[in-house]
C-alpha positions as CSV (number, residue, x, y, z in Angstrom):
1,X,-66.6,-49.6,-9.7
2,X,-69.3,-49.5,-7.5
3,X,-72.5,-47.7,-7.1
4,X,-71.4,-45.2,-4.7
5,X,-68.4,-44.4,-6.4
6,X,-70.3,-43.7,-10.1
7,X,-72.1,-41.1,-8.4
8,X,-69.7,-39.6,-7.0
9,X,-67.9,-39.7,-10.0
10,X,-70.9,-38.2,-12.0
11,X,-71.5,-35.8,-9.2
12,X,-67.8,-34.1,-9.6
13,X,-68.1,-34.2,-14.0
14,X,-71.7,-32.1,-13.0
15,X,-74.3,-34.2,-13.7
16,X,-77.6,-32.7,-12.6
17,X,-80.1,-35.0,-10.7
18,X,-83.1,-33.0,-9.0
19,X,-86.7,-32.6,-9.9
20,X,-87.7,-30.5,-12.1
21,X,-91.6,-28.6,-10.5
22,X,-94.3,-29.5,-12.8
23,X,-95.2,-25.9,-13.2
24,X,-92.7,-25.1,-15.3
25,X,-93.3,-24.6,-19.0
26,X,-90.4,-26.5,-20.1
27,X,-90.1,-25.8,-23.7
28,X,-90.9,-22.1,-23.3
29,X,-88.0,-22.1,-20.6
30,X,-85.7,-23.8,-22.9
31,X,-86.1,-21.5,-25.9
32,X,-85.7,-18.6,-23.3
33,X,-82.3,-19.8,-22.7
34,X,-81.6,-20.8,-26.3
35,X,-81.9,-17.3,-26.9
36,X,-80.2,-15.6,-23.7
37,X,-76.8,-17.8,-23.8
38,X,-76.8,-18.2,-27.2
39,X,-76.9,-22.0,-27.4
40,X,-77.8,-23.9,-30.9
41,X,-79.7,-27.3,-29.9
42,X,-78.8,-31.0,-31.6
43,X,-81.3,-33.8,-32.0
44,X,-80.2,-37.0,-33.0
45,X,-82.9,-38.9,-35.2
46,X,-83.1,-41.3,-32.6
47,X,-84.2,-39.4,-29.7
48,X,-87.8,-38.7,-28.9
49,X,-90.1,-37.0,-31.1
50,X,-90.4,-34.0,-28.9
51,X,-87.0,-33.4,-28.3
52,X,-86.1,-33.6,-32.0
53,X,-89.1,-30.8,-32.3
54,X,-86.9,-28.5,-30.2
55,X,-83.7,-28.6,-32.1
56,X,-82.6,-26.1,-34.1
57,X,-81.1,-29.0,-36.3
58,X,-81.5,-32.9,-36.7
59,X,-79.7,-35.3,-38.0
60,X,-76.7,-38.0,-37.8
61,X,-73.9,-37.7,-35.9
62,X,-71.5,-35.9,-37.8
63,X,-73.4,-33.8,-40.1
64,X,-74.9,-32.0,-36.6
65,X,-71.3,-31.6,-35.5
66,X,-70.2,-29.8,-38.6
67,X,-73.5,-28.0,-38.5
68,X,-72.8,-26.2,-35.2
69,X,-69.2,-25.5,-35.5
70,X,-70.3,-23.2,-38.9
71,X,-72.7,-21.5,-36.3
72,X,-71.9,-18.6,-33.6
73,X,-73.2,-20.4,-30.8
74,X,-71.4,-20.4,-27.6
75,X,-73.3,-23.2,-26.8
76,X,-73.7,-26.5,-28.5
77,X,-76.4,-28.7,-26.7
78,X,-75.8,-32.0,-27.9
79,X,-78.8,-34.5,-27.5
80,X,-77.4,-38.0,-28.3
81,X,-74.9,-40.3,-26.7
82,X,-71.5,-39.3,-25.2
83,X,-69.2,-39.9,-28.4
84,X,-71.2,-37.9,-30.6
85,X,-70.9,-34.7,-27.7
86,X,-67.1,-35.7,-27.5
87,X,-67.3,-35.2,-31.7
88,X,-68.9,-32.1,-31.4
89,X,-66.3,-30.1,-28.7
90,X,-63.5,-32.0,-31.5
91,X,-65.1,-29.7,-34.1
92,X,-65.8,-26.9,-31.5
93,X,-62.9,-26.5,-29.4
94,X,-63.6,-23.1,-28.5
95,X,-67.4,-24.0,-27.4
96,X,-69.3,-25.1,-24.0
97,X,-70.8,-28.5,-25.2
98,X,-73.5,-29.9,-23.3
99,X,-75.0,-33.7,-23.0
100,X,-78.4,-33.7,-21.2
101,X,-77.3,-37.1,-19.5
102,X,-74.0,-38.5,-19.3
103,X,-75.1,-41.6,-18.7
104,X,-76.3,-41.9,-22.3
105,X,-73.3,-44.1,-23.8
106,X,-73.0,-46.2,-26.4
107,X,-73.1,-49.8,-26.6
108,X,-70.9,-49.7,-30.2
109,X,-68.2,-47.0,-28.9
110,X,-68.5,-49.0,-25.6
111,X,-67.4,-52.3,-27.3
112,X,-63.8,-50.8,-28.3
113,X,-62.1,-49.5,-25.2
114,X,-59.1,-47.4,-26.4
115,X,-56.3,-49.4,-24.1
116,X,-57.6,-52.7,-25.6
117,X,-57.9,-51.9,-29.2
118,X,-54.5,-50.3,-28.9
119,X,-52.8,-53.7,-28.1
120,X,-54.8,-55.2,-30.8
121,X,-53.7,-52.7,-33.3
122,X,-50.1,-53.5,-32.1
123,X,-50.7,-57.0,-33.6
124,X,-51.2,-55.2,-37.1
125,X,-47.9,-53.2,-37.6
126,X,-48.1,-52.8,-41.3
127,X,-52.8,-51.8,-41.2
128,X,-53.3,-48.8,-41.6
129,X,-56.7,-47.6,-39.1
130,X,-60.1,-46.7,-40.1
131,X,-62.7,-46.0,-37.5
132,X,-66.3,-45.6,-37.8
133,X,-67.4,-42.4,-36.5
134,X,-69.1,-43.6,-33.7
135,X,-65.9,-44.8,-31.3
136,X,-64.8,-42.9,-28.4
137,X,-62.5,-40.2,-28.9
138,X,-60.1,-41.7,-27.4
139,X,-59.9,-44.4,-29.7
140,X,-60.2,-41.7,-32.9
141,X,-56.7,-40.7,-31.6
142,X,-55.4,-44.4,-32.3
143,X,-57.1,-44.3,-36.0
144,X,-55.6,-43.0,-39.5
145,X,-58.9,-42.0,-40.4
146,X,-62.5,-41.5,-39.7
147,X,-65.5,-42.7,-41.6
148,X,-69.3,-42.4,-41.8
149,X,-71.5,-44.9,-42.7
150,X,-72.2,-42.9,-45.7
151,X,-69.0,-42.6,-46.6
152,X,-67.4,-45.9,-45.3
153,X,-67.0,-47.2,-49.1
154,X,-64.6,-44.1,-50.3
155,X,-62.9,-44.0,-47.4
156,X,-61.5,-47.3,-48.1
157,X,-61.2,-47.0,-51.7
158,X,-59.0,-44.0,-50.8
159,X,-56.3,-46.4,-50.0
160,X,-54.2,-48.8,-52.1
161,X,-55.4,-52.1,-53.1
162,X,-52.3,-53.5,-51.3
163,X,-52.5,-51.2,-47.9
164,X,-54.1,-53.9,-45.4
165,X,-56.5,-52.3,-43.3
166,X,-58.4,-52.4,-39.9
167,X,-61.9,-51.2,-39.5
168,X,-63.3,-50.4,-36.0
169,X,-65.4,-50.8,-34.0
170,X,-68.2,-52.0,-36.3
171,X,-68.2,-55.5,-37.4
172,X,-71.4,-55.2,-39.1
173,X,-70.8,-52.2,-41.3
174,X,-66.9,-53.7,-41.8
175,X,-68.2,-56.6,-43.2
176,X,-70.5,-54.9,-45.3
177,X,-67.7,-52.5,-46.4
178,X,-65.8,-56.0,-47.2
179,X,-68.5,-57.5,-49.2
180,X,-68.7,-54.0,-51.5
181,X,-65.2,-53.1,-52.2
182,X,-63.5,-56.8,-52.1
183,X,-61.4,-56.0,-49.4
184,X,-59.9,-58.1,-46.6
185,X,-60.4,-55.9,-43.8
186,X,-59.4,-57.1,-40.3
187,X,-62.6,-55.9,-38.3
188,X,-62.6,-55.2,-34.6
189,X,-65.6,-57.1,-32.8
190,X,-67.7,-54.8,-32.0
191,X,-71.7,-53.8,-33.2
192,X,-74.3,-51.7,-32.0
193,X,-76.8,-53.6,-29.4
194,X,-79.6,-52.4,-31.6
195,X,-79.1,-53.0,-34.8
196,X,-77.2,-56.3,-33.6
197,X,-80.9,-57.5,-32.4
198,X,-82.5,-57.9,-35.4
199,X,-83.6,-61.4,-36.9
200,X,-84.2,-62.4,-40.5
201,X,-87.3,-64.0,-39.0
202,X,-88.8,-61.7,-37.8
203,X,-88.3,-59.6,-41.4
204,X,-89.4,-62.2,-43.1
205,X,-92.5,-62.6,-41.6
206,X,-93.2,-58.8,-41.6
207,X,-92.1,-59.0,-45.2
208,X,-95.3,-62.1,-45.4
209,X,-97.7,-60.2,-44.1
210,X,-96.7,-56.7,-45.5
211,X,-95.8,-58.0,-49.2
212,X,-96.3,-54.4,-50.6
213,X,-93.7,-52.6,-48.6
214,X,-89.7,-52.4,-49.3
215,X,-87.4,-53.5,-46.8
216,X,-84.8,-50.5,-45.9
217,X,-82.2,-51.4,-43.4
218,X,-78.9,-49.8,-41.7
219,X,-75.6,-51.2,-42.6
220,X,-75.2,-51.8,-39.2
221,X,-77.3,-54.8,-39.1
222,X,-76.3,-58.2,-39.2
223,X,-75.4,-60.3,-42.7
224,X,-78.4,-62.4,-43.2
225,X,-80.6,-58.9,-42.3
226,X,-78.9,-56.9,-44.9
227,X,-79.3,-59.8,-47.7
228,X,-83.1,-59.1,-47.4
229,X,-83.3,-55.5,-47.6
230,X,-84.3,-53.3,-51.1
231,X,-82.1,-50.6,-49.6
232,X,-78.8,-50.5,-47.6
233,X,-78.0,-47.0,-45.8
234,X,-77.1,-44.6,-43.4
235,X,-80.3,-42.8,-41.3
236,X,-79.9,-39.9,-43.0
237,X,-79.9,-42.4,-46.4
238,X,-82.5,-44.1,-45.2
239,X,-84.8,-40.9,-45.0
240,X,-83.9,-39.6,-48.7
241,X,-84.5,-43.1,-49.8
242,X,-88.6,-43.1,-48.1
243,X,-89.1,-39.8,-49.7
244,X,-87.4,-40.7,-53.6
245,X,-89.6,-44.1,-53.7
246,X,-92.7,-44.7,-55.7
247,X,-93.4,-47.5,-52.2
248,X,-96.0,-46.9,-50.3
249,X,-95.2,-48.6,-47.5
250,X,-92.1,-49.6,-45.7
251,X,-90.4,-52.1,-43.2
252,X,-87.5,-50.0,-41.4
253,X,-84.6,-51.7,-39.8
254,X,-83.0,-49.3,-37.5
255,X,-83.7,-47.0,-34.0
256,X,-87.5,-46.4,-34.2
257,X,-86.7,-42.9,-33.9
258,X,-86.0,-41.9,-37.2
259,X,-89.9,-42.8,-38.1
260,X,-90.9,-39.7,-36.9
261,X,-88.6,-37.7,-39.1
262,X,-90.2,-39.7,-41.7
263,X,-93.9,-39.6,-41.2
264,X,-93.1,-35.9,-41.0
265,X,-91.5,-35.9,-44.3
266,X,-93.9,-38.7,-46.2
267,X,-97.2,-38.5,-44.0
268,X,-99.2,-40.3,-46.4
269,X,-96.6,-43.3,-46.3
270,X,-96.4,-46.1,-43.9
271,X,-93.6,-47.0,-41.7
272,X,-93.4,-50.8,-40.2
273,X,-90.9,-50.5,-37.5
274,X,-88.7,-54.3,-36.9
275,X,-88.9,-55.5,-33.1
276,X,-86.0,-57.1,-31.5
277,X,-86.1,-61.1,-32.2
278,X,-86.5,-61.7,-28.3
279,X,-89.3,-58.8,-27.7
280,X,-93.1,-58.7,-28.1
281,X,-92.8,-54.9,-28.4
282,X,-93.6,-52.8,-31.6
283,X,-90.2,-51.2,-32.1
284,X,-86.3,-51.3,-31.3
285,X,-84.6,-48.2,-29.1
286,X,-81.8,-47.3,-27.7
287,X,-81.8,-47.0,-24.5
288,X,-79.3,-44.7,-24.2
289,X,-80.6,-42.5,-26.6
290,X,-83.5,-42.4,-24.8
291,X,-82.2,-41.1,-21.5
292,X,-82.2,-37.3,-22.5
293,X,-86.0,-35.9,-22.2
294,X,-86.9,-32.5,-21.4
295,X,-86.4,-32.5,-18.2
296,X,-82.6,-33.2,-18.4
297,X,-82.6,-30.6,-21.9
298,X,-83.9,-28.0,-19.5
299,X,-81.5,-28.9,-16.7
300,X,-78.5,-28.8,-18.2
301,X,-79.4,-25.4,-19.9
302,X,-80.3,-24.1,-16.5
303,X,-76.5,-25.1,-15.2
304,X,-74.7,-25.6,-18.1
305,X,-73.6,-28.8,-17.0
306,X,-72.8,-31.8,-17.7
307,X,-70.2,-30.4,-19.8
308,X,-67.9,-32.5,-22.5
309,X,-64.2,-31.2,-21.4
310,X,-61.4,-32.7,-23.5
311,X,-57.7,-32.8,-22.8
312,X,-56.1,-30.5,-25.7
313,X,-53.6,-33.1,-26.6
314,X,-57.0,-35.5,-27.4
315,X,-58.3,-32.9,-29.2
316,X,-55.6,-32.2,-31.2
317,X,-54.6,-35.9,-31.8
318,X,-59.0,-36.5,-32.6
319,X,-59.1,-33.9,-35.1
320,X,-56.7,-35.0,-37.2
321,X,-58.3,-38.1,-38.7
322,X,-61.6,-36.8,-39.1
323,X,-60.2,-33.5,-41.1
324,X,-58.7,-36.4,-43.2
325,X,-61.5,-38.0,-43.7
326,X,-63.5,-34.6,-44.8
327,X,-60.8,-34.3,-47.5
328,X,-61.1,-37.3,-48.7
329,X,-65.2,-37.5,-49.2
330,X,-66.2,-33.9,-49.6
């Protein structure tokens, strides 16, 4: 598709693009409309620091999905990436959901398009489908079940030993998942651009010259990353774990934005973020997670666009694995 055509494209779904005066008090506005349309604000951990200040909640993906569907909003503001807005309206059919940017994707849910993985699960007649939570709604329609990275390890337990299984789109955590409950999962190639980036040199010379602090990482990461780490877990995991250890300091493998939710929480600890093997830089974003800033918060609160619209029928067909997977691991 070319240039032209995106925009366009991004024009008609109502993606707001104009400056925003630098007069205006930007956090003072956006409160006022908190509070006038009766919107309830999501920060994922890995967006900035301010913009997880002005959340009413933050958190992981899912957990801030259930969180605003037990609200009254009318309004769920949704800063993170596309699938995790898409998650949200699931849970919230009856709500306005609202993504600062909808450019912010998702490299993982990205790696699995629905119409490919479809033909691949066609070559597994007899597997039944997990998904990890972060995938596209579309491709939660073509999956059995939905997981967490939390919960990845009951959800597959929940089946027999002799129901073959494929996990997508996660490699990483599928393998992971393999190497826990002895299964033989078939695993969609897919992974997550930042947690794909880490090197076990790199970790290993933090590790050197940091000998006192623990190595935490997501299951996300690669194999030889994970065989290094103290602690294996989700972000919100990960964040328990810093405050529950006697460790003073610790070497963090995952978006660098979940730091500030723990200096917050441990302020007297220290928190080594792990670079990407081919960068000189301090720490590993997202890039798509850092799209959304004020600016775009205040802009799409102003318009109420761009908005997450779903076709019923996607909806409908969405729901029904992650329900399942709620009454299996609640």
């Amino acid at each position: 598709m070319k240039t032209g055509d995106i925009e366009k494209q991004l024009l008609e779904l109502g993606y707001i693009n104009e400056p925003v005066g630098p007069g205006i008090p930007l956090v003072r506005e956006i409160d006022r409309m908190r509070r006038e349309k009766n919107c309830v604000i999501l920060s994922h951990y890995y967006v900035e620091p301010e913009l997880q200040e002005i959340a009413d909640y933050v958190g992981d993906s899912l957990g801030l999905s259930r969180q605003a569907a037990s609200t009254e909003a009318d309004i769920i503001v949704f800063i993170g990436v596309h699938f995790m807005a898409e998650t949200a309206k699931i849970l919230s059919p009856g709500k306005k959901v609202l993504l600062p940017d909808l450019k912010a994707g998702c490299s993982l849910a990205e790696s699995a398009p629905a119409d490919a993985f479809a033909r691949f699960k066609a070559q597994y007649p007899d597997h039944k489908v997990i998904s990890y939570i972060n995938c596209s709604a579309e491709l939660k329609t073509l999956s059995d079940i939905i997981c967490t990275s939390a919960n990845a390890v009951k959800i597959v337990e929940s089946f027999p030993r002799e129901q073959a299984l494929i996990f997508a789109p996660d490699k990483n955590l599928g393998n992971y998942i393999n190497s826990l409950t002895g299964r033989n999962m078939v695993l969609w190639d897919g992974a997550c651009m930042v947690h794909e980036q880490f090197s076990r040199e790199k970790i290993v010379e933090l590790m050197d010259q940091h000998p006192e602090a623990e190595f935490i990482a997501h299951p996300e990461c690669t194999k030889p990353v994970l065989l290094l780490a103290k602690y294996i877990g989700s972000t919100t995991a990960l964040l328990k774990y810093v405050q529950k250890s006697q460790a003073r300091s610790f070497i963090v493998a995952t978006e660098s934005g979940i730091l500030h939710q723990m200096k917050k929480a441990c302020p007297e600890k220290i928190f080594i973020p792990v670079p990407p093997a081919d960068s000189t830089c301090a720490c590993s974003d997202c890039s798509y997670m850092k799209l959304n800033t004020l600016q775009k918060v205040y802009l799409c609160m102003k318009y109420e666009k761009p908005e997450i619209v779903l076709p019923q029928e996607i909806i409908d067909q969405a729901a029904a694995p992650i329900w399942r997977m709620l009454e299996v691991s609640d």
